[in-house]
C-alpha positions as CSV (number, residue, x, y, z in Angstrom):
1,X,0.0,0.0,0.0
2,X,2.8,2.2,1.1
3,X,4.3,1.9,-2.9
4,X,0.7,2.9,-4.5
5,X,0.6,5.7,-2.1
6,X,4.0,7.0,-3.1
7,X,3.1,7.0,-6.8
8,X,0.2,8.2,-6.3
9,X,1.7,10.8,-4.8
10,X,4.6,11.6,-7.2
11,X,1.9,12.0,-10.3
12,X,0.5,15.1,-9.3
13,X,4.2,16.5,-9.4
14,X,5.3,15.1,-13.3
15,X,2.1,16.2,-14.2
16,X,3.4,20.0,-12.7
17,X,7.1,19.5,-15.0
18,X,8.5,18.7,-11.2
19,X,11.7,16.3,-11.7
20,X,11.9,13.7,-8.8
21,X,15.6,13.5,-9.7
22,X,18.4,15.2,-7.8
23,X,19.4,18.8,-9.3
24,X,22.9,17.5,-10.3
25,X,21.6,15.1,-12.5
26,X,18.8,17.5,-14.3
27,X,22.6,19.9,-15.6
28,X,23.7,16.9,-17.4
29,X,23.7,16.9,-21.4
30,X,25.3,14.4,-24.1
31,X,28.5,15.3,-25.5
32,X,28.5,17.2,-29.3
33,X,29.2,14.8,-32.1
34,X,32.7,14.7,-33.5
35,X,33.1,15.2,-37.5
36,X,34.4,12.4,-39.7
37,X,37.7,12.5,-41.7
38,X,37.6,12.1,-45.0
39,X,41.1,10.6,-47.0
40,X,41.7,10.5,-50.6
41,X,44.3,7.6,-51.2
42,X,44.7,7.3,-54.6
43,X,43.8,8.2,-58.3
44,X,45.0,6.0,-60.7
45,X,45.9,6.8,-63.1
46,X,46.7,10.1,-62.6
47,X,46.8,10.9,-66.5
48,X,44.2,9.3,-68.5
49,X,42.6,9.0,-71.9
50,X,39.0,9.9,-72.1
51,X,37.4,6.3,-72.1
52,X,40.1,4.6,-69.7
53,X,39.5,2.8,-66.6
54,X,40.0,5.7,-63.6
55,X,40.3,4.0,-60.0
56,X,39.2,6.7,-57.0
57,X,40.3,5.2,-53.8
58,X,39.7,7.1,-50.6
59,X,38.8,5.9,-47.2
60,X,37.3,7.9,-43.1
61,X,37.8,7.7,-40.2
62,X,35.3,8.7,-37.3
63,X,36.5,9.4,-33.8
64,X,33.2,8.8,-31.7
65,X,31.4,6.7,-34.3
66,X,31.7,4.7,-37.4
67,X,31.8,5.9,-41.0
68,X,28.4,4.5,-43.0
69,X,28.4,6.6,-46.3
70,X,30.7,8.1,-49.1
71,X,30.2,10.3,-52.2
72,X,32.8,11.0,-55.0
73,X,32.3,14.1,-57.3
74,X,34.1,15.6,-60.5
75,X,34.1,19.7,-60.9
76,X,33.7,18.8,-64.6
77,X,31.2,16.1,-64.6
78,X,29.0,16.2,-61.0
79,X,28.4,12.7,-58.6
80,X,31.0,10.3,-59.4
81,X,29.9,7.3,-57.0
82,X,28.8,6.5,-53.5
83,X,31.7,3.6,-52.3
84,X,34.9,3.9,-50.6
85,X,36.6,2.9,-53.9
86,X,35.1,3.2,-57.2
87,X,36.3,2.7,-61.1
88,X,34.8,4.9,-64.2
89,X,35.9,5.1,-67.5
90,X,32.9,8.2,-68.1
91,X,35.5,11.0,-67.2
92,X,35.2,13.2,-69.7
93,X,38.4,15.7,-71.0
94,X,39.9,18.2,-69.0
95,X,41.6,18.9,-65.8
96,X,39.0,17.4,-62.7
97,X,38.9,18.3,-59.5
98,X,37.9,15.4,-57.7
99,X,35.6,15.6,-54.5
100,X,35.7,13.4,-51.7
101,X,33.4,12.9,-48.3
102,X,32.2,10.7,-46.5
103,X,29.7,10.2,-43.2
104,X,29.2,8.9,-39.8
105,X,26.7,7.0,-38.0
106,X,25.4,10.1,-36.8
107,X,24.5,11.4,-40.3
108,X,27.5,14.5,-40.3
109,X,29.5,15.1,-43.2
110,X,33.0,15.4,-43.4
111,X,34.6,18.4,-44.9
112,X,35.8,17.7,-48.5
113,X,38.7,16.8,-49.8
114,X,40.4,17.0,-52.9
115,X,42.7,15.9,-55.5
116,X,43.2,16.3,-59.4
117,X,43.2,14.0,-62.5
118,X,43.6,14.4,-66.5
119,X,41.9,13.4,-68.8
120,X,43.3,13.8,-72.3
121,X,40.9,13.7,-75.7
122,X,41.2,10.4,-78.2
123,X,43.4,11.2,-81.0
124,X,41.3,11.3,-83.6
125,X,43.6,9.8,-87.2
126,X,44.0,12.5,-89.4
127,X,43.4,11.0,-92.8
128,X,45.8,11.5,-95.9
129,X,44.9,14.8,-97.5
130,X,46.5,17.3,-100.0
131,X,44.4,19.9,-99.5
132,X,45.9,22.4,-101.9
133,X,49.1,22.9,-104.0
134,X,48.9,26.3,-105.9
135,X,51.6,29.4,-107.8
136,X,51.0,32.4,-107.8
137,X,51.2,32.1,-111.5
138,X,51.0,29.7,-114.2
139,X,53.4,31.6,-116.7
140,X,55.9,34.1,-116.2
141,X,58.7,35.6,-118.1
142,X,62.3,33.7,-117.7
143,X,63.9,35.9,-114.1
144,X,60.5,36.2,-112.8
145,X,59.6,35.0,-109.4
146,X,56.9,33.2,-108.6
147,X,55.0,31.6,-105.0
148,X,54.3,28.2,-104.7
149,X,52.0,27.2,-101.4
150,X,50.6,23.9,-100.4
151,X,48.5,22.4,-97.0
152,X,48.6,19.2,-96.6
153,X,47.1,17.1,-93.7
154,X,47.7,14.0,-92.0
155,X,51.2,12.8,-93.5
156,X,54.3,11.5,-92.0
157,X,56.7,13.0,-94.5
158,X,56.1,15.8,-97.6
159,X,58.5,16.7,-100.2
160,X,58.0,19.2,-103.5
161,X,60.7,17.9,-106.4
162,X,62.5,19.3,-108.5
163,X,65.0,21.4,-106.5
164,X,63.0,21.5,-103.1
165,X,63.1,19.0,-101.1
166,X,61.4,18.3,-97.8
167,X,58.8,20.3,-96.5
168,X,56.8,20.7,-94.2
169,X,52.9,20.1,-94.3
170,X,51.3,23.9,-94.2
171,X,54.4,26.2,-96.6
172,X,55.2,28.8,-98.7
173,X,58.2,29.4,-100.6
174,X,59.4,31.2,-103.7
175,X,61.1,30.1,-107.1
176,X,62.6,31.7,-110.2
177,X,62.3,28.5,-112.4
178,X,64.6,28.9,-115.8
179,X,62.6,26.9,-118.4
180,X,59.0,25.2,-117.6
181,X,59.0,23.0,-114.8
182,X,56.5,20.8,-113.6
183,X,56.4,20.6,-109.3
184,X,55.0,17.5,-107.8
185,X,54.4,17.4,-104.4
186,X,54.6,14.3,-102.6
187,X,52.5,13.4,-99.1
188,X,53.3,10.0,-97.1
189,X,51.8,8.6,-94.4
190,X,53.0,4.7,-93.4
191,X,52.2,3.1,-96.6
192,X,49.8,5.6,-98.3
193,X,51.3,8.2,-100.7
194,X,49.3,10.7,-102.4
195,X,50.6,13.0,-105.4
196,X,49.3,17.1,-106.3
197,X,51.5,19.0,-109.1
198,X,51.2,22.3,-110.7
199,X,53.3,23.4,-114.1
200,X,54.8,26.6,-114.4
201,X,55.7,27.8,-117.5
202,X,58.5,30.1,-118.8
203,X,58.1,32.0,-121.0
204,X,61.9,33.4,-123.0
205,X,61.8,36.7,-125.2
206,X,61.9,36.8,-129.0
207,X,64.9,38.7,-130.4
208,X,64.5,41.3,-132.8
209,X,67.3,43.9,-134.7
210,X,66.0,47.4,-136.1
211,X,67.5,50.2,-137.6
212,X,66.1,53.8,-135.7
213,X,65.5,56.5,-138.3
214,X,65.9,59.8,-137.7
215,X,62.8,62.3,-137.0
216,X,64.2,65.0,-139.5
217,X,61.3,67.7,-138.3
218,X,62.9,67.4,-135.2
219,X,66.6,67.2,-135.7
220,X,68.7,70.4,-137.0
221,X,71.6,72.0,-135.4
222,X,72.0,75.5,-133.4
223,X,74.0,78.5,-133.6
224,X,74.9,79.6,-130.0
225,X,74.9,83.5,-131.3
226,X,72.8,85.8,-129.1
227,X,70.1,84.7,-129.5
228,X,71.0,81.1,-130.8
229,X,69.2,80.4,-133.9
230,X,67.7,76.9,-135.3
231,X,68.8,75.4,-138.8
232,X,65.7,74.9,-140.5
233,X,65.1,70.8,-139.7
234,X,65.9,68.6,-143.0
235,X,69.3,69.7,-143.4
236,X,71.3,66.9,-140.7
237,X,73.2,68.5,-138.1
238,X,76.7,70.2,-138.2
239,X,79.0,70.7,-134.8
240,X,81.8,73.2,-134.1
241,X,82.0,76.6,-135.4
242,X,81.8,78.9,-138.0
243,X,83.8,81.7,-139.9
244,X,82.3,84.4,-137.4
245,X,83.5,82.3,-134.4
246,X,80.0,81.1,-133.2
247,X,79.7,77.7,-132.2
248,X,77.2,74.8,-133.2
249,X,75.5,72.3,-131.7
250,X,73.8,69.3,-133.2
251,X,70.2,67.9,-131.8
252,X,69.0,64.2,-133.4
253,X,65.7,62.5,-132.4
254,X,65.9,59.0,-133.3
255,X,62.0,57.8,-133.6
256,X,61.7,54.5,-130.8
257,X,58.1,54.1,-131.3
258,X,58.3,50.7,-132.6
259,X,60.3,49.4,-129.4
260,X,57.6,47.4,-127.1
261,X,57.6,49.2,-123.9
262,X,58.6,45.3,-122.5
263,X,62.0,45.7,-124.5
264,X,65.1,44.8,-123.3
265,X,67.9,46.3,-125.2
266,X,70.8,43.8,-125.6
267,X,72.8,45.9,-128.0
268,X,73.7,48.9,-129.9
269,X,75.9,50.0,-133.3
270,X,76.5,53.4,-133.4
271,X,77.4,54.1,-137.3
272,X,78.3,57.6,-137.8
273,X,81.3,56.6,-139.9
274,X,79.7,58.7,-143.4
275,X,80.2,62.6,-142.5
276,X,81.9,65.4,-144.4
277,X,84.6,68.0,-142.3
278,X,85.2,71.7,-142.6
279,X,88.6,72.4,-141.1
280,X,90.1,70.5,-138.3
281,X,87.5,70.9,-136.0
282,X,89.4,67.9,-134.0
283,X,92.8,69.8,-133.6
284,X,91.1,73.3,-133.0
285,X,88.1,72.1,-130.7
286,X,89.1,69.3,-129.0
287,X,87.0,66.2,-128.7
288,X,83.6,65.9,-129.8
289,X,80.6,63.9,-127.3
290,X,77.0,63.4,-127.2
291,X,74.6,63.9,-124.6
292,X,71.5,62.6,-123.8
293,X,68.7,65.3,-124.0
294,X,65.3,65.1,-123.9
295,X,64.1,68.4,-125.7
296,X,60.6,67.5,-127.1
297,X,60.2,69.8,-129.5
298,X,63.4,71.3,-130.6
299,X,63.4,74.6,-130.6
300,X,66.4,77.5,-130.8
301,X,66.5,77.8,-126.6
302,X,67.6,74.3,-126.3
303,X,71.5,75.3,-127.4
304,X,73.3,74.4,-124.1
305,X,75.5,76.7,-122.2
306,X,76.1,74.9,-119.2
307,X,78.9,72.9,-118.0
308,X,78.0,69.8,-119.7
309,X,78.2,66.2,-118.1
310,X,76.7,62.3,-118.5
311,X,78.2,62.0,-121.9
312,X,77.6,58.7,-123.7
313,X,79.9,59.1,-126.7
314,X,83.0,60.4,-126.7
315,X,85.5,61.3,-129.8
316,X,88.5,62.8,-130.1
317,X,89.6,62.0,-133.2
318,X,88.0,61.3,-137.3
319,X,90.0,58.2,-136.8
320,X,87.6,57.0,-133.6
321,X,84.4,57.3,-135.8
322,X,83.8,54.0,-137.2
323,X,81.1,51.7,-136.7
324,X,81.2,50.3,-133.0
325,X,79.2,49.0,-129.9
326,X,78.3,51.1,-127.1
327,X,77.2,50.2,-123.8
328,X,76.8,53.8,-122.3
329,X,74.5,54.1,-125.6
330,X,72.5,51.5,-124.8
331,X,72.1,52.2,-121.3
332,X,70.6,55.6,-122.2
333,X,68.6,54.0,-125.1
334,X,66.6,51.3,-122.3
335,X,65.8,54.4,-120.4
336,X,63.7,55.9,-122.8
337,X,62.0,52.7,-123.8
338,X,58.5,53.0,-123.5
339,X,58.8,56.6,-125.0
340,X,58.1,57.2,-128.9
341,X,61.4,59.3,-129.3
342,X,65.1,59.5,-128.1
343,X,66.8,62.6,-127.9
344,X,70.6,63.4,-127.9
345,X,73.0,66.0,-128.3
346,X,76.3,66.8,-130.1
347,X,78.9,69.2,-129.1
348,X,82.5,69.8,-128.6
349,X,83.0,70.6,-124.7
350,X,86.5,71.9,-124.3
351,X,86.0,75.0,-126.4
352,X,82.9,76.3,-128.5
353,X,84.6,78.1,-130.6
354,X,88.6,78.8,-131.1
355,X,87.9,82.4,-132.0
356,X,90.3,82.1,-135.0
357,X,87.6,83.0,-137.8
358,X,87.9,79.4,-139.5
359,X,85.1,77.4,-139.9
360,X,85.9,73.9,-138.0
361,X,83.1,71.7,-138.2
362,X,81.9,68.1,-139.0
363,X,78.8,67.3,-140.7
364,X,75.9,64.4,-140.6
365,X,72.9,64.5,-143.4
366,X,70.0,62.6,-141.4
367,X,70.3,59.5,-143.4
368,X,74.4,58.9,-142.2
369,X,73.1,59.1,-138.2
370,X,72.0,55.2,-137.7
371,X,71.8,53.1,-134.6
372,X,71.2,49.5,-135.2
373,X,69.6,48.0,-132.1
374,X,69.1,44.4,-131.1
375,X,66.5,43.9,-128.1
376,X,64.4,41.1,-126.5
377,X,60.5,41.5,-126.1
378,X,57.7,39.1,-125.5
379,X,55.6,40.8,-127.6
């Protein structure tokens, strides 16, 4: 009875929140739960193909429990797997950060941890391919350059014949070729060959010989009296002076207009070998040159009074004017290629006149002034 009365008693007093049990024991709480560790033992490979096997190996400890749960994760790819170890081949390329955790009995996380793996991309075979093999041109002129470029794809070796060699697969290089070639490119890869080839061809000049004539309306000679007067045109061209001491200088315009502006002048005769003399122009005026001048229209201003230079003839005696080559001649003669006349001038430098009152001269009539000239042209 005594036991019924107690509980009886004690009721009312749980039913207030009242604790029966001593106030020492009522401060008492359970201890917080200690984190797991999570470890990350291996990746292997480290490097990998996309497609290969991949091994994640990680194990945790738990100081006040027992670990119950893991997860893997990729930065790249998301949830990896939910064991202690697992194997996928479904990385996909790049550099991962892989994520590992796992959990204790109490249902607490660890704090991640993490490591690294690669995952390279499957070669894909490039396949034999000459993609292109081009020039610049297909026909030049013999001493012109000319580009060849060429891609190729997917070869072990590539050479361009004649003259070139080996290559590589993406180039560019330039050739002056001397006669028409044909340039084969060759691509290799193991056992397959493949062939691309483009011609060039090369084209050489024709020759040609022609004799200039003279423009008479536009070749005379001029008295260097004040003011210097023109020979009427038609009558050839006489140099030196004259019984009243006044010098003379010849102007000849050669018409070019049948040169191709393309020509390349190989060669020049200068025949001035048919004249007539008064005196001894020679002796008394020293030697007589010729000038390049490009006068247009001649008129009596164009008698020179300067201190002349750039001559491309030169003769100091009758003796010296026979037919001959001349190289300074010709040089002048390319220049004005491309124009429909060339213009020179005839005079003795070292003194006008000799002030003697004899008349020292030499003479040309139009038809004795003749250049034969010899040039290449393509056209």
């Amino acid at each position: 009875m005594k036991r019924i009365f107690i509980l009886a008693l004690a009721i009312p007093f749980l039913l207030a929140g009242c604790s029966l049990l001593p106030s020492s024991l009522q401060d008492m709480k359970p201890s917080a739960n200690e984190a797991p560790i999570a470890y990350i033992d291996a990746i292997t490979p480290p490097t990998a193909t996309a497609g290969e096997d991949v091994t994640l190996a990680g194990h945790g400890t738990d100081a006040d429990g027992t670990v119950v749960a893991y997860r893997w994760r990729s930065n790249i790819d998301g949830p990896l797997g939910v064991d202690a170890s697992i194997t996928t081949s479904e990385l996909s390329a790049g550099v991962h950060d892989i994520y590992f955790k796992v959990q204790d009995n109490t249902g607490d996380w660890s704090t991640e941890t993490v490591s690294t793996v690669t995952i390279t991309p499957v070669e894909v075979p490039v396949p034999l391919d000459i993609v292109s093999f081009t020039s610049d041109y297909d026909t030049i002129h013999i001493g012109d350059t000319v580009t060849l470029r060429w891609e190729v794809a997917g070869a072990d070796e590539v050479s361009i014949e004649p003259d070139i060699g080996s290559v590589s697969q993406v180039g560019i290089i330039d050739i002056t070729p001397e006669e028409t070639t044909e340039y084969i490119l060759t691509a290799t890869k193991g056992s397959e060959t493949k062939y691309n080839s483009t011609e060039i061809t090369v084209l050489e000049p024709d020759s040609y010989s022609e004799t200039l004539a003279v423009v008479e309306s536009n070749t005379s000679s001029i008295f260097g009296d004040a003011p210097p007067a023109l020979w009427p045109p038609g009558m050839g061209i006489s140099v030196g002076d004259f019984t009243t001491d006044v010098s003379v200088q010849g102007f000849v315009t050669f018409d070019t207009s049948d040169i191709p502006s393309d020509a390349i002048i190989t060669s020049v005769e200068v025949d001035f070998s048919s004249y007539s003399t008064g005196g001894t122009p020679f002796a008394d005026l020293g030697c007589l040159r010729v000038y390049p001048q490009n006068y247009g229209t001649l008129k009596a201003g164009d008698f020179y009074t300067g201190s002349a230079i750039g001559a491309i003839l030169k003769y100091c005696s009758e003796a010296q004017i026979m037919p001959h080559e001349s190289e300074s001649f010709r040089d002048a003669l390319q220049d004005s290629v491309g124009h429909s006349r060339f213009q020179v001038r005839f005079q003795f430098n070292e003194e006008e006149t000799d002030n003697n009152g004899d008349q020292d001269y030499i003479h040309w009539d139009n038809n004795e002034l003749i250049l034969h000239i010899e040039y290449e042209s393509y056209q």
